[in-house]
PyMOL Python script that loads the backbone (N, CA, C, O; Angstrom):
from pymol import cmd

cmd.read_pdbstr("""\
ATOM      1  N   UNK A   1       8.878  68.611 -38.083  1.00  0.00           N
ATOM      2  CA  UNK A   1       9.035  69.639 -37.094  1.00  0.00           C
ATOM      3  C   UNK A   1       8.297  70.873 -37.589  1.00  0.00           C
ATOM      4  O   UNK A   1       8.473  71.202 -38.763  1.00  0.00           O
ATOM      5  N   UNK A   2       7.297  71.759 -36.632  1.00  0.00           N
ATOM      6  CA  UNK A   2       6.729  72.210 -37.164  1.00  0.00           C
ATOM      7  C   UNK A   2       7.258  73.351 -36.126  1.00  0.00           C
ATOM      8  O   UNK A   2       7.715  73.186 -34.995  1.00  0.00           O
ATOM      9  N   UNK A   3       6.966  75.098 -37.184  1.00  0.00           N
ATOM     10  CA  UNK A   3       7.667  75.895 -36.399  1.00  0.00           C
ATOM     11  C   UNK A   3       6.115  77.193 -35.882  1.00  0.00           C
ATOM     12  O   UNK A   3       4.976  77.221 -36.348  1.00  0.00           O
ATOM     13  N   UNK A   4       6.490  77.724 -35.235  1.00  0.00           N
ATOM     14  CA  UNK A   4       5.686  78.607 -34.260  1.00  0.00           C
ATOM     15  C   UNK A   4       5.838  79.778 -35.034  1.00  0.00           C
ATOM     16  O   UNK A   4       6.954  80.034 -35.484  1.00  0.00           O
ATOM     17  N   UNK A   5       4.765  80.621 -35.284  1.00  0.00           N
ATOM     18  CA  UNK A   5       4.946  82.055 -35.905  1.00  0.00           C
ATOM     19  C   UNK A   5       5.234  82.846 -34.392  1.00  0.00           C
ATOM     20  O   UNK A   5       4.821  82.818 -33.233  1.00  0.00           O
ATOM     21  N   UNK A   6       6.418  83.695 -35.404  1.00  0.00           N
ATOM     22  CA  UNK A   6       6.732  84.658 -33.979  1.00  0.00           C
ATOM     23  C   UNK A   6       8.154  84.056 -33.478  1.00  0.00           C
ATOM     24  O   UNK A   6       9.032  84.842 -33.123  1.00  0.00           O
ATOM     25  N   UNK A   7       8.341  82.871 -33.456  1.00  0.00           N
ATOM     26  CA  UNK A   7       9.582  82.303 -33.004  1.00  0.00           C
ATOM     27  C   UNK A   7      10.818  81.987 -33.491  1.00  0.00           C
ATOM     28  O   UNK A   7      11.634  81.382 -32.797  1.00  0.00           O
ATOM     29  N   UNK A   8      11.107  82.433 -34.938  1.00  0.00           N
ATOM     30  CA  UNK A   8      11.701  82.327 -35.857  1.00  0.00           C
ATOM     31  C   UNK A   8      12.569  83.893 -35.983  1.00  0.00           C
ATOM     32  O   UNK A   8      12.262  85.082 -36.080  1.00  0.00           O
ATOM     33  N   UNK A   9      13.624  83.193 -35.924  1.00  0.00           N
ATOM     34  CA  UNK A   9      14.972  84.950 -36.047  1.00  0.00           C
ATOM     35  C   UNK A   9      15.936  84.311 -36.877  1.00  0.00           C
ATOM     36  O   UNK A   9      16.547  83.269 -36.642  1.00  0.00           O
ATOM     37  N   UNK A  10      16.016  85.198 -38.072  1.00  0.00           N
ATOM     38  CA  UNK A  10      17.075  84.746 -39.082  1.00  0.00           C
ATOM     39  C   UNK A  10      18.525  85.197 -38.224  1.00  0.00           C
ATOM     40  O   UNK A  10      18.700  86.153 -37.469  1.00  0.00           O
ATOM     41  N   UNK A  11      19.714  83.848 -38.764  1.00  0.00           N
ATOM     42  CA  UNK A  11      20.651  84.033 -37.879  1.00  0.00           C
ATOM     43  C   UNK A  11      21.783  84.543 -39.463  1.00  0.00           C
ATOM     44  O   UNK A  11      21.903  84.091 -40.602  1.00  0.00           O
ATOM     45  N   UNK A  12      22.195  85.293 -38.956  1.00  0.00           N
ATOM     46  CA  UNK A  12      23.640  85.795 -40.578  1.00  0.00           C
ATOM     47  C   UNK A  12      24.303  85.232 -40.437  1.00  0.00           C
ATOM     48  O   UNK A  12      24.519  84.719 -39.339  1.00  0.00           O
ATOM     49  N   UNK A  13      24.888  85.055 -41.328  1.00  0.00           N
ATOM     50  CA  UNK A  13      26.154  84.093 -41.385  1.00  0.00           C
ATOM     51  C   UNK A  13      27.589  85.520 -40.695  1.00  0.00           C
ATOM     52  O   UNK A  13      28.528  84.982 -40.109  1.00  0.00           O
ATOM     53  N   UNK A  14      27.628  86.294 -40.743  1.00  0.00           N
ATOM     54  CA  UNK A  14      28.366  87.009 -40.474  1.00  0.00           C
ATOM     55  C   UNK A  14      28.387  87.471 -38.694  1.00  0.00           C
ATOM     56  O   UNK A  14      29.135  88.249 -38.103  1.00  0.00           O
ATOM     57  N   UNK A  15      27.346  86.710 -38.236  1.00  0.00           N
ATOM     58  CA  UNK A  15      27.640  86.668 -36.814  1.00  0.00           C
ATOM     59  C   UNK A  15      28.123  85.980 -35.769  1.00  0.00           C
ATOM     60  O   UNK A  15      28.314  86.237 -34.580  1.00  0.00           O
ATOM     61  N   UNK A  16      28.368  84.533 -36.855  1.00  0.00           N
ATOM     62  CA  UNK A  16      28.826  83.151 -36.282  1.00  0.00           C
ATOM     63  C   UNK A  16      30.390  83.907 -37.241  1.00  0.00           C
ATOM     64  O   UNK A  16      29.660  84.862 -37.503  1.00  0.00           O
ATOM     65  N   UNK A  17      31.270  84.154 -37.684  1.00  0.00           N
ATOM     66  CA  UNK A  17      32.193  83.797 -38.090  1.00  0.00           C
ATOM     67  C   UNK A  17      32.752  84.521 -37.843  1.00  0.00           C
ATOM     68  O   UNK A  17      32.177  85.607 -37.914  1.00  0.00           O
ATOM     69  N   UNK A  18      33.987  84.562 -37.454  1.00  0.00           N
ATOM     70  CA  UNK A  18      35.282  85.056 -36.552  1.00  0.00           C
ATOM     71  C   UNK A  18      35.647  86.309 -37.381  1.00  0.00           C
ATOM     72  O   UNK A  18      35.546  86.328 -38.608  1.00  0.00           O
ATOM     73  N   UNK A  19      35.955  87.057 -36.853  1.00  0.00           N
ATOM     74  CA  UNK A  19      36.764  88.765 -37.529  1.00  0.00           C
ATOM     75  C   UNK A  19      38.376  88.489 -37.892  1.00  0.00           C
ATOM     76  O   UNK A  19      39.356  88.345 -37.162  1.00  0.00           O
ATOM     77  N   UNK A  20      38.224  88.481 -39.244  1.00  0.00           N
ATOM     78  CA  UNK A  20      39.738  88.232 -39.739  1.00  0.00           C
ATOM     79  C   UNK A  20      40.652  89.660 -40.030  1.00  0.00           C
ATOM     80  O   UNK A  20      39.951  90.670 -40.081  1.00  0.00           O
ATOM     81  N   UNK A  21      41.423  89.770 -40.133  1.00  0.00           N
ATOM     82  CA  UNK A  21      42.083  90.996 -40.714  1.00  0.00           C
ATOM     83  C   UNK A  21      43.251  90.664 -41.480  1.00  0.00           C
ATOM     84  O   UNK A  21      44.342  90.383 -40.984  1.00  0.00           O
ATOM     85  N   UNK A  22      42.984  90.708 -42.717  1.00  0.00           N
ATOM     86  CA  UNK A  22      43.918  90.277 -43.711  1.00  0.00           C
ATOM     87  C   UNK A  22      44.098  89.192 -44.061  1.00  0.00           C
ATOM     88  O   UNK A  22      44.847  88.973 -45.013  1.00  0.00           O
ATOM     89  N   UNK A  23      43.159  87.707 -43.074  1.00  0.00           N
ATOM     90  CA  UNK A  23      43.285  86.468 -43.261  1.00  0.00           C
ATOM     91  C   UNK A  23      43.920  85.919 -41.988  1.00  0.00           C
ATOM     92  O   UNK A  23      44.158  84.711 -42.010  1.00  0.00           O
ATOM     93  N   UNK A  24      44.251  86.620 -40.835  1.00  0.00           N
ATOM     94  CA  UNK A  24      45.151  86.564 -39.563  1.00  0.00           C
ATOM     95  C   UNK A  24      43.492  87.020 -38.492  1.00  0.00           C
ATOM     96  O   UNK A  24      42.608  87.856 -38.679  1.00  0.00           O
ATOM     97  N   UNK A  25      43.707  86.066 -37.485  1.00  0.00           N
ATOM     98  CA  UNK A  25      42.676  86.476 -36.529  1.00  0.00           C
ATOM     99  C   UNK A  25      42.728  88.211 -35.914  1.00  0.00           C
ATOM    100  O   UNK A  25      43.837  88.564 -35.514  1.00  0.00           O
ATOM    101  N   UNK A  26      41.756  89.106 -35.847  1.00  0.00           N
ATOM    102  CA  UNK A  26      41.840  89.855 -35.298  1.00  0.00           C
ATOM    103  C   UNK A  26      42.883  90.438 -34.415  1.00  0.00           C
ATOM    104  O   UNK A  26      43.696  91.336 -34.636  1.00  0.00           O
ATOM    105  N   UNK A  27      42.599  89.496 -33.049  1.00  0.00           N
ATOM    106  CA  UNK A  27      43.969  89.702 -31.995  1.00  0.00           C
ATOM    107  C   UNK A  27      45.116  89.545 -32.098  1.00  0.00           C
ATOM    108  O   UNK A  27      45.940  90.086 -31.362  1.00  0.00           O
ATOM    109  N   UNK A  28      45.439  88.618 -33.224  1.00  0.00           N
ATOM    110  CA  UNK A  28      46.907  88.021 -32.852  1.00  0.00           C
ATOM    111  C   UNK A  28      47.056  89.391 -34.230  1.00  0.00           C
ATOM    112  O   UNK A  28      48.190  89.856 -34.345  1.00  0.00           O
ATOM    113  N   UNK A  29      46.263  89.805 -34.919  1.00  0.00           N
ATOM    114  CA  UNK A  29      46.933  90.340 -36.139  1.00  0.00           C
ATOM    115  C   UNK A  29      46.972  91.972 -35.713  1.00  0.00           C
ATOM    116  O   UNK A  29      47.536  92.724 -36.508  1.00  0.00           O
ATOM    117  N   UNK A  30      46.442  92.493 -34.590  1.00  0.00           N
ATOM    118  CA  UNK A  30      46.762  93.812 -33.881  1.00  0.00           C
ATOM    119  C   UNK A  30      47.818  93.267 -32.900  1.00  0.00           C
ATOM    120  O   UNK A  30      48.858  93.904 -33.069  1.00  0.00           O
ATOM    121  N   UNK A  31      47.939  92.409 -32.020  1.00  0.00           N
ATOM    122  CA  UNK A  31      49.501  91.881 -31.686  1.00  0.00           C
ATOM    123  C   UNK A  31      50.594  92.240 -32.443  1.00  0.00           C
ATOM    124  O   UNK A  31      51.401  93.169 -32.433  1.00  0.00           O
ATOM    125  N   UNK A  32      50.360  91.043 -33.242  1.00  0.00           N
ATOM    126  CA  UNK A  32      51.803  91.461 -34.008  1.00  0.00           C
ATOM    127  C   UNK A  32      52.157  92.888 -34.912  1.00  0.00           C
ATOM    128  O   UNK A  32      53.279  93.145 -35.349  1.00  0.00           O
ATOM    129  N   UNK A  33      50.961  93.738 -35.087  1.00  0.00           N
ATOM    130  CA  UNK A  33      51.010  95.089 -35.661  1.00  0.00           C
ATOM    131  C   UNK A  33      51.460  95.777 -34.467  1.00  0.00           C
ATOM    132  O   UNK A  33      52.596  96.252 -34.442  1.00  0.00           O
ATOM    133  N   UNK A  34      50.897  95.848 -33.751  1.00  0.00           N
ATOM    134  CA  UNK A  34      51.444  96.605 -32.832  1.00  0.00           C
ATOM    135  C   UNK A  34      53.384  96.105 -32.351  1.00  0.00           C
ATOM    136  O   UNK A  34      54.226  96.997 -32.449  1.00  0.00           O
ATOM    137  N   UNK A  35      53.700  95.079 -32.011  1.00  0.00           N
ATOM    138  CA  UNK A  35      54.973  94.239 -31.770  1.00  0.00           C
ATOM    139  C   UNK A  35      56.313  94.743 -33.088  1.00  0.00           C
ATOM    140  O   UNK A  35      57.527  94.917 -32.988  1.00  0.00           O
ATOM    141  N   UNK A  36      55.173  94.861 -34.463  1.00  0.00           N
ATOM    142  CA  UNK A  36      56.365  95.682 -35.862  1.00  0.00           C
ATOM    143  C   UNK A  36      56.814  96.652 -35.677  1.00  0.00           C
ATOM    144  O   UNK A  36      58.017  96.876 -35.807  1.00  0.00           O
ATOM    145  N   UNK A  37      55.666  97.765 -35.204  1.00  0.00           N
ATOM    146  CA  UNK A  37      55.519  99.102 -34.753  1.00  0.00           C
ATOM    147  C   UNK A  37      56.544  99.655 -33.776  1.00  0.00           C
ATOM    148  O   UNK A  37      57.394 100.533 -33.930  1.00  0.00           O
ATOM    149  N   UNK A  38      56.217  98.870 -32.687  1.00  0.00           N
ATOM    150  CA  UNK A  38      57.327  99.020 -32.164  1.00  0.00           C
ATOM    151  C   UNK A  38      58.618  98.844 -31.953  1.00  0.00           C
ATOM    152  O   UNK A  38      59.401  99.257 -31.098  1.00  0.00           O
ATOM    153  N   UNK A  39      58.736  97.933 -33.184  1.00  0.00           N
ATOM    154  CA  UNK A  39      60.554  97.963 -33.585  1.00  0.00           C
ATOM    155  C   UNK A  39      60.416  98.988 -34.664  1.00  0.00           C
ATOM    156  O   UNK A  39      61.087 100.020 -34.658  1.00  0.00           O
ATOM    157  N   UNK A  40      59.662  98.738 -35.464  1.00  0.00           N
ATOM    158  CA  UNK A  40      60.027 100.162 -36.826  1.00  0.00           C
ATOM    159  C   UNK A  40      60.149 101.728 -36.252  1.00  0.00           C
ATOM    160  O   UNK A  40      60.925 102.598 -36.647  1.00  0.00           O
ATOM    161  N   UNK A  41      59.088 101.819 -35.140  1.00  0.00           N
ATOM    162  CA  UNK A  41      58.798 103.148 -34.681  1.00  0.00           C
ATOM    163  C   UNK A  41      59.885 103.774 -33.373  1.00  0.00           C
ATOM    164  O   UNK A  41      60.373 104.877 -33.125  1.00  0.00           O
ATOM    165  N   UNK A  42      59.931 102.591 -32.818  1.00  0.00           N
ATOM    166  CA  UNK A  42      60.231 102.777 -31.131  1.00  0.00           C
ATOM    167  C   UNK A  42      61.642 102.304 -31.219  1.00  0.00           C
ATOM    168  O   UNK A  42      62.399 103.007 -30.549  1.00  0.00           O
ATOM    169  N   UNK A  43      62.020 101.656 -31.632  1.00  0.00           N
ATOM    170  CA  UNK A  43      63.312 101.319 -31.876  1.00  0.00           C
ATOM    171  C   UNK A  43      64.338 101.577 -33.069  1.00  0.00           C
ATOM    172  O   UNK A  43      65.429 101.067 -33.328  1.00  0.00           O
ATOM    173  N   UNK A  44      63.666 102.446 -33.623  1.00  0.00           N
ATOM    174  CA  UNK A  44      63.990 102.753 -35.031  1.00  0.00           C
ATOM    175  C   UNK A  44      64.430 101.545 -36.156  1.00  0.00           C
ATOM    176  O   UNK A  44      64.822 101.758 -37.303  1.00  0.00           O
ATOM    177  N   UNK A  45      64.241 100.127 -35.453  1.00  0.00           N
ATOM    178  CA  UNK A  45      64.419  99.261 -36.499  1.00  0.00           C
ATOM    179  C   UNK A  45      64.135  99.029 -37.710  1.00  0.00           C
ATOM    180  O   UNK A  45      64.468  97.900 -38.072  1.00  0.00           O
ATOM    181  N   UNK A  46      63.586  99.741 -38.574  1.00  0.00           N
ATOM    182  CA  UNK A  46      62.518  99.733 -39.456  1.00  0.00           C
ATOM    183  C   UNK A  46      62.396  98.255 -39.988  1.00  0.00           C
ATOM    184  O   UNK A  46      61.364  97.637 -39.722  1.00  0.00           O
ATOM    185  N   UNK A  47      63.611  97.522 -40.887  1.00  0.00           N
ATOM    186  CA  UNK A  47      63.935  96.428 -41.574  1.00  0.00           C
ATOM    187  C   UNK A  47      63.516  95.192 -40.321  1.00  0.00           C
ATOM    188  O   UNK A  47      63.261  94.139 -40.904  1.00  0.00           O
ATOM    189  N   UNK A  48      63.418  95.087 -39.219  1.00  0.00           N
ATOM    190  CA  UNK A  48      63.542  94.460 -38.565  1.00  0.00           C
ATOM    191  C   UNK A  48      61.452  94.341 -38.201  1.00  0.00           C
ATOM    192  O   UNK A  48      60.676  93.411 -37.982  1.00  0.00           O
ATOM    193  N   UNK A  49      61.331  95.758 -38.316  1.00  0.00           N
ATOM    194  CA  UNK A  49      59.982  95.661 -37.907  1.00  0.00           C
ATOM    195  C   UNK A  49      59.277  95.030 -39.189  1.00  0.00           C
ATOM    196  O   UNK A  49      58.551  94.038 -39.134  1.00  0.00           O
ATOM    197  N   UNK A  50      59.514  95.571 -40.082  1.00  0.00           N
ATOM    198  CA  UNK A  50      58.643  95.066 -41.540  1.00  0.00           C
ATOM    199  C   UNK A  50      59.099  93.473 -41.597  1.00  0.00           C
ATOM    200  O   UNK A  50      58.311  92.746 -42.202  1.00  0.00           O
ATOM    201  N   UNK A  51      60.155  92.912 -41.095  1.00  0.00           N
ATOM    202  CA  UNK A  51      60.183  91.523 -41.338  1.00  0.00           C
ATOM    203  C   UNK A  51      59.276  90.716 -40.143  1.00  0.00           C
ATOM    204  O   UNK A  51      58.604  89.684 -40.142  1.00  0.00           O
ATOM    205  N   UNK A  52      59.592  91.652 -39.221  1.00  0.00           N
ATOM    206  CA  UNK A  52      58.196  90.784 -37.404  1.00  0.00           C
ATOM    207  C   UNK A  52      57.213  90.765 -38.292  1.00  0.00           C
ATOM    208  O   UNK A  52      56.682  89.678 -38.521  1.00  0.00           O
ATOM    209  N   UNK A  53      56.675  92.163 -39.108  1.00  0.00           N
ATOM    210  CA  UNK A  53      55.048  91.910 -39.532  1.00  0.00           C
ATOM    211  C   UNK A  53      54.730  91.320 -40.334  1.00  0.00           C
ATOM    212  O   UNK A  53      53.647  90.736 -40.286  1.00  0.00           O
ATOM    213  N   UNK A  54      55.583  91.236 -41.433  1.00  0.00           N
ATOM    214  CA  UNK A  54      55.281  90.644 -42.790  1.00  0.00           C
ATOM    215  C   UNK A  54      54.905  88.303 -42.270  1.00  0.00           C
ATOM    216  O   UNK A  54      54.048  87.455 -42.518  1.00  0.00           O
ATOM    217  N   UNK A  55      56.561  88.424 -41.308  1.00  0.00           N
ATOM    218  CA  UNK A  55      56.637  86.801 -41.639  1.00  0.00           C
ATOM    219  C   UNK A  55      55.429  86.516 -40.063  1.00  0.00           C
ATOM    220  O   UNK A  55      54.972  85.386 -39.888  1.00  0.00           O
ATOM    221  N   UNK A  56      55.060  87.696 -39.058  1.00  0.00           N
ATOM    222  CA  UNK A  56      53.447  87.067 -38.068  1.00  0.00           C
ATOM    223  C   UNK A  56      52.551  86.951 -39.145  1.00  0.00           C
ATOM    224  O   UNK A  56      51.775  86.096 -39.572  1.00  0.00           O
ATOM    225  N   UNK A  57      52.835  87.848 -39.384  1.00  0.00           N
ATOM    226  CA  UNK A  57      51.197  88.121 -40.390  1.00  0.00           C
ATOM    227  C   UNK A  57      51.216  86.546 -41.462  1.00  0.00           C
ATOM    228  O   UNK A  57      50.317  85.843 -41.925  1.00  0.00           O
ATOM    229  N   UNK A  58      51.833  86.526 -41.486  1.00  0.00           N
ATOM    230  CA  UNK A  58      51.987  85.378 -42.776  1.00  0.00           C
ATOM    231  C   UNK A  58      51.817  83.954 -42.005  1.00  0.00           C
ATOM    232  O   UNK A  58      51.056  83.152 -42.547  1.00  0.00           O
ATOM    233  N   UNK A  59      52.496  83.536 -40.712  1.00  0.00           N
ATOM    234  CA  UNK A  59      52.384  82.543 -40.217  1.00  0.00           C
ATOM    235  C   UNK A  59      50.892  82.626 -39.533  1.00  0.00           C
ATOM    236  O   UNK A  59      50.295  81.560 -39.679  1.00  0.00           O
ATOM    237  N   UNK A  60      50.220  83.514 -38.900  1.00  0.00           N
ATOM    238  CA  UNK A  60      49.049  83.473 -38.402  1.00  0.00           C
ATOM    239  C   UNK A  60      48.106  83.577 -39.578  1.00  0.00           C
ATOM    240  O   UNK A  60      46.966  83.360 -39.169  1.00  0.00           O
ATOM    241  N   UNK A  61      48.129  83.851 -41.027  1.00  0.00           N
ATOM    242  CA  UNK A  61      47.143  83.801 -41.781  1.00  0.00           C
ATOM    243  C   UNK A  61      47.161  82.350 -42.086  1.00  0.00           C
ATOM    244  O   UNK A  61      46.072  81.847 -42.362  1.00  0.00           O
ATOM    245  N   UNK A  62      48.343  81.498 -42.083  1.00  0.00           N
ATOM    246  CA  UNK A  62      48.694  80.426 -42.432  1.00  0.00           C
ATOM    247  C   UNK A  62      47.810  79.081 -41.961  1.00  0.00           C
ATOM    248  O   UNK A  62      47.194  78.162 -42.501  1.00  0.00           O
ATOM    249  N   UNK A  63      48.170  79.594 -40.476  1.00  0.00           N
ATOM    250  CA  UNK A  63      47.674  78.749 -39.346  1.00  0.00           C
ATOM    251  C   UNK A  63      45.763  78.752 -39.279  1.00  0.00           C
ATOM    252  O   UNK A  63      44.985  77.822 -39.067  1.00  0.00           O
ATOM    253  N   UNK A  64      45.501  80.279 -39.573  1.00  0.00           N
ATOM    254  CA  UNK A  64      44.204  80.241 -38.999  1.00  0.00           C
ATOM    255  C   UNK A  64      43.406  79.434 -40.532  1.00  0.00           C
ATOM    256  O   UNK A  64      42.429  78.729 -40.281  1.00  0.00           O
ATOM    257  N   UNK A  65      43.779  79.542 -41.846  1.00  0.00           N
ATOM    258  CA  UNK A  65      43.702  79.128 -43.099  1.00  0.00           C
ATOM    259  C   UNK A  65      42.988  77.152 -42.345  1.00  0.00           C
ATOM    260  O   UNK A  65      41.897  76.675 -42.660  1.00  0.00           O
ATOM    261  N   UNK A  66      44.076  76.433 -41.342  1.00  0.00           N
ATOM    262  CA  UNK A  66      43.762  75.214 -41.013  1.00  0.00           C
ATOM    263  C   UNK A  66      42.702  74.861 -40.086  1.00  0.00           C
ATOM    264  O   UNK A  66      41.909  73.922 -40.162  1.00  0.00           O
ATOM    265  N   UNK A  67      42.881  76.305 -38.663  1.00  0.00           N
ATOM    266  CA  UNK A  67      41.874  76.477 -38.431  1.00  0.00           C
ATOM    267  C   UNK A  67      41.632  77.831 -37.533  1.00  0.00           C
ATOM    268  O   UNK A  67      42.509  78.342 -36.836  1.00  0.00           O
ATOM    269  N   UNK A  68      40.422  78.275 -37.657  1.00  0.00           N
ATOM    270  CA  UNK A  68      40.557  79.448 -37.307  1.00  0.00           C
ATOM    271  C   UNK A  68      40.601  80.016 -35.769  1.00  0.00           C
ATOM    272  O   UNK A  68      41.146  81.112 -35.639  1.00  0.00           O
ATOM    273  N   UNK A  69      40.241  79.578 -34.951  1.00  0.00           N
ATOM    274  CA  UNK A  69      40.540  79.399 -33.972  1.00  0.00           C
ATOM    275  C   UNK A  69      41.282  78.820 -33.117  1.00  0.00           C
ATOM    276  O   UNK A  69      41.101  78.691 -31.906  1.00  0.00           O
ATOM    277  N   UNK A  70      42.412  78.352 -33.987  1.00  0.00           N
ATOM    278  CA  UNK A  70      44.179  78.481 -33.477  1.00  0.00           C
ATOM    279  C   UNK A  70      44.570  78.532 -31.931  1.00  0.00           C
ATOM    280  O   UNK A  70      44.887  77.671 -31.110  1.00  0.00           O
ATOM    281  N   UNK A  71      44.388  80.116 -31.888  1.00  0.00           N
ATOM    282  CA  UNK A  71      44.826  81.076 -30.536  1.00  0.00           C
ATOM    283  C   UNK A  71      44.288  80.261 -29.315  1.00  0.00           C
ATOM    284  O   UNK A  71      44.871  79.713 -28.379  1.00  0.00           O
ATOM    285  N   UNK A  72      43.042  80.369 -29.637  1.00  0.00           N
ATOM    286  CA  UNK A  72      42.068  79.332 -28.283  1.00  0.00           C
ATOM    287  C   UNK A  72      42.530  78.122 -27.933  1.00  0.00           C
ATOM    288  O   UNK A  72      42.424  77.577 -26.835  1.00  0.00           O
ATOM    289  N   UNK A  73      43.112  77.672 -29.031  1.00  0.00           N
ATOM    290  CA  UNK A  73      43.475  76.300 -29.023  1.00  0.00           C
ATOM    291  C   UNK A  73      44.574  76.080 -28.195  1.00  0.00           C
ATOM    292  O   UNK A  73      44.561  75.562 -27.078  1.00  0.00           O
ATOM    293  N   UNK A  74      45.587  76.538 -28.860  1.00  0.00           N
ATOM    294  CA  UNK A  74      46.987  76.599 -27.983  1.00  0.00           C
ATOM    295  C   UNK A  74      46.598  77.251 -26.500  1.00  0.00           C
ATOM    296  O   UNK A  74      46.934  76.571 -25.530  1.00  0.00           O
ATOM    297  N   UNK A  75      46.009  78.345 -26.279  1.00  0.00           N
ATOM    298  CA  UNK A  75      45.968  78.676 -25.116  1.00  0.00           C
ATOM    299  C   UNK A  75      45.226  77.632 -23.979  1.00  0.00           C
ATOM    300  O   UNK A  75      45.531  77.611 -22.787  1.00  0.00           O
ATOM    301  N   UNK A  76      44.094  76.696 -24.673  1.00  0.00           N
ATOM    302  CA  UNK A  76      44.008  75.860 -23.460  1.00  0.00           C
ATOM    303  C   UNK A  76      44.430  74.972 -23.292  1.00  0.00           C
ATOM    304  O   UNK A  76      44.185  74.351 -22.258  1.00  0.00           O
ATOM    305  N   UNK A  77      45.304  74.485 -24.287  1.00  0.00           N
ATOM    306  CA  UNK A  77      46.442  72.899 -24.968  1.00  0.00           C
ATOM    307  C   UNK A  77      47.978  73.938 -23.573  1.00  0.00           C
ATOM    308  O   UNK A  77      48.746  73.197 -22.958  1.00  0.00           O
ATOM    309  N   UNK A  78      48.050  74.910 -23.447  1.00  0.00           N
ATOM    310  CA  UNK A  78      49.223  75.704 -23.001  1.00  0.00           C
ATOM    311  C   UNK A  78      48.396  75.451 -20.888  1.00  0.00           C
ATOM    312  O   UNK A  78      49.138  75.184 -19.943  1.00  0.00           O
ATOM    313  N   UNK A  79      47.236  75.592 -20.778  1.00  0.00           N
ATOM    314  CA  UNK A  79      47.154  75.453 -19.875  1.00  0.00           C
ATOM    315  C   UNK A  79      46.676  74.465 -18.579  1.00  0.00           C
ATOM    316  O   UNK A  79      46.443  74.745 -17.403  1.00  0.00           O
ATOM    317  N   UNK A  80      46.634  73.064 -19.394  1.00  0.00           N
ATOM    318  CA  UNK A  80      46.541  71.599 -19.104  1.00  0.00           C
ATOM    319  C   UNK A  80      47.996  71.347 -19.246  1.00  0.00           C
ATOM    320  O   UNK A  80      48.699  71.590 -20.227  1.00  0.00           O
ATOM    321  N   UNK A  81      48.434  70.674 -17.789  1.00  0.00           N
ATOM    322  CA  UNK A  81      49.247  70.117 -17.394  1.00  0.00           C
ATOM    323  C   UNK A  81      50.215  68.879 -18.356  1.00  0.00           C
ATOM    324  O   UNK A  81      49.465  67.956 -18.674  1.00  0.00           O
ATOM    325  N   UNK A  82      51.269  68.727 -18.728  1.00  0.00           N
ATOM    326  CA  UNK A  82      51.401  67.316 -19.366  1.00  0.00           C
ATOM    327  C   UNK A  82      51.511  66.177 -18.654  1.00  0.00           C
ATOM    328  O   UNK A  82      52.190  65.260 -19.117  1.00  0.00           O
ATOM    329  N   UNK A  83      50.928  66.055 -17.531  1.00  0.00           N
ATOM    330  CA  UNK A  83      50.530  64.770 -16.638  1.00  0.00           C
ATOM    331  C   UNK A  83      49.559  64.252 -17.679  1.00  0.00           C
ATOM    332  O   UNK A  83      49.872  63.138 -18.098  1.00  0.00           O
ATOM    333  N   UNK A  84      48.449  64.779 -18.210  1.00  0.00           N
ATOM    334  CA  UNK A  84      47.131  64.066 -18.579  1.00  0.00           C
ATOM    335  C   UNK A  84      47.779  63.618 -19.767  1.00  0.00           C
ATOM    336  O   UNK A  84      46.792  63.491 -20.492  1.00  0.00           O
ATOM    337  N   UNK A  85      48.481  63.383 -20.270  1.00  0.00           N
ATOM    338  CA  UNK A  85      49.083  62.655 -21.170  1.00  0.00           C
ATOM    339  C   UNK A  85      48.411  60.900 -20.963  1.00  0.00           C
ATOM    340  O   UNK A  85      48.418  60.198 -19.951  1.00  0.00           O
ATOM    341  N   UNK A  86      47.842  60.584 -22.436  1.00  0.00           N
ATOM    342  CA  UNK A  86      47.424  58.868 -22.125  1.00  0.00           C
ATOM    343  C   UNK A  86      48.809  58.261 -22.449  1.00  0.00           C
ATOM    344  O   UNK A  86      48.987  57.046 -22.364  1.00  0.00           O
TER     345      UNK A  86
END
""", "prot")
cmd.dss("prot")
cmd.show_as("cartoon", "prot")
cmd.util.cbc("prot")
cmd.orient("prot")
């Protein structure tokens, strides 16, 4: 295979790979920050909020560790019917 000058664009590796935060996907890991927050802050729970964040944060770093795109997963496994069951 022979390549064309001019047609060639280096691709980063940092543009194919998902935005982690702390080891927890992006979204689900401002979810559940935000979800602590508002028991520590808004509800004055504090003990209650530091345990939402500590044990999301821990199960979503867990999960995405197997694979990282998790969230996507369940969400379209959540929106197929269980008729299509073989």
């Amino acid at each position: 295979m022979t390549s064309l000058p001019g047609f060639e664009v280096p691709l980063y590796r940092s543009l194919t790979d998902p935005i982690l935060l702390g080891g927890a996907p992006r979204g689900i890991a401002i979810l559940n920050g935000t979800l602590a927050a508002a028991l520590g802050l808004g509800l004055r729970l504090w003990l209650v909020g530091l345990i939402v964040w500590v044990v999301g944060h821990a199960l979503a770093a867990a999960a995405a560790r197997k694979d990282v795109q998790f969230a996507e997963v369940i969400s379209r496994h959540a929106r197929h019917p269980g008729s299509l069951s073989c």
